[in-house]
C-alpha positions as CSV (number, residue, x, y, z in Angstrom):
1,X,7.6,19.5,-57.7
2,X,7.9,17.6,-54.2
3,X,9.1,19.8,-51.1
4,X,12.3,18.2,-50.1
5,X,12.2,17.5,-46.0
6,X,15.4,19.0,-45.1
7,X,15.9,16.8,-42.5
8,X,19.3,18.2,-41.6
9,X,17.8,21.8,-42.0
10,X,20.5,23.1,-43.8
11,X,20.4,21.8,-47.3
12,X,20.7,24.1,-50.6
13,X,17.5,21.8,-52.3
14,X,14.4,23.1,-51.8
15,X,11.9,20.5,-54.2
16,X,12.6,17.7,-56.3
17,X,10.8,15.5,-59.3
18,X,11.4,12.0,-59.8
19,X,11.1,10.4,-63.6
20,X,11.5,7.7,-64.8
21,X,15.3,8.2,-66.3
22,X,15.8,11.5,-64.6
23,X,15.4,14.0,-61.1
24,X,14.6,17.5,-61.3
25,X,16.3,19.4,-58.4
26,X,14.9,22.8,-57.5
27,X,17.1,24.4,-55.5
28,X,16.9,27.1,-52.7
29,X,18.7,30.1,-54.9
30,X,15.7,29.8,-57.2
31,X,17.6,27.7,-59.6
32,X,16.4,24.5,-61.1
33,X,18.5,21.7,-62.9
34,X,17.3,18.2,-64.6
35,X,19.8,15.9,-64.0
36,X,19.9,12.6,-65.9
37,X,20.8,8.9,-66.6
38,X,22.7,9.8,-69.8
39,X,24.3,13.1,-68.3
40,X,24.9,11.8,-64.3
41,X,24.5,8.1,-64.8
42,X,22.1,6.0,-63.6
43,X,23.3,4.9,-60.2
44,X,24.0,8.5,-59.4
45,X,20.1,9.4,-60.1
46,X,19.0,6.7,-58.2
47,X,20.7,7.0,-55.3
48,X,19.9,10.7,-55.9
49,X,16.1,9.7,-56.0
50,X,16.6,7.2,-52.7
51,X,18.3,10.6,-51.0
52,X,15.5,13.1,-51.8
53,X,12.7,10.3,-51.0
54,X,14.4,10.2,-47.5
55,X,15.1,13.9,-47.0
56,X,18.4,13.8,-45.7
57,X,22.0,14.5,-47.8
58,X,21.0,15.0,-51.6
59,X,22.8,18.1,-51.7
60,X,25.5,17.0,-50.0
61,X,25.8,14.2,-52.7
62,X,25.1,16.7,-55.6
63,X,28.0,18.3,-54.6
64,X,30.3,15.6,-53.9
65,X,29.2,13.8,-57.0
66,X,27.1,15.5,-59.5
67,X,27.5,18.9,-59.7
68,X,28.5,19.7,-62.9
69,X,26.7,17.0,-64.5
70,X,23.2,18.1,-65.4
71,X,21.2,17.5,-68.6
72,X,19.6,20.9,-68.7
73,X,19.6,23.8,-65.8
74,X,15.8,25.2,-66.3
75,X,16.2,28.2,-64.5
């Protein structure tokens, strides 16, 4: 997994992973969640993908608009 930039230096994500279809979110309590096309839909993930790319407001967004919506939670 990528280190997330944490521009704002206070964001819960600590690493992500871009697919093609999905983003793997690692976060900074250890836990790790896949979220998907099929379970967030597909212009959450991307703008979830443009947000971690940039470093700034994915877990903001994630908990405005995603939360609860992950394929899988890994650990």
């Amino acid at each position: 997994m990528k280190k997330y930039k944490n521009l704002s230096g206070k964001s819960e994500v600590a690493a992500y992973e871009v697919a093609k279809d999905s983003i793997t979110i690692g976060f900074t309590s250890c836990s790790t969640y896949i979220y998907s096309n099929q379970s967030a839909g597909s212009a959450n993930i991307s703008k979830m993908k443009s947000l971690a790319l940039t470093g700034k407001g994915l877990s903001t967004y994630i908990n405005a608009n995603v939360k609860d919506k992950f394929a899988r939670k890994i650990r």
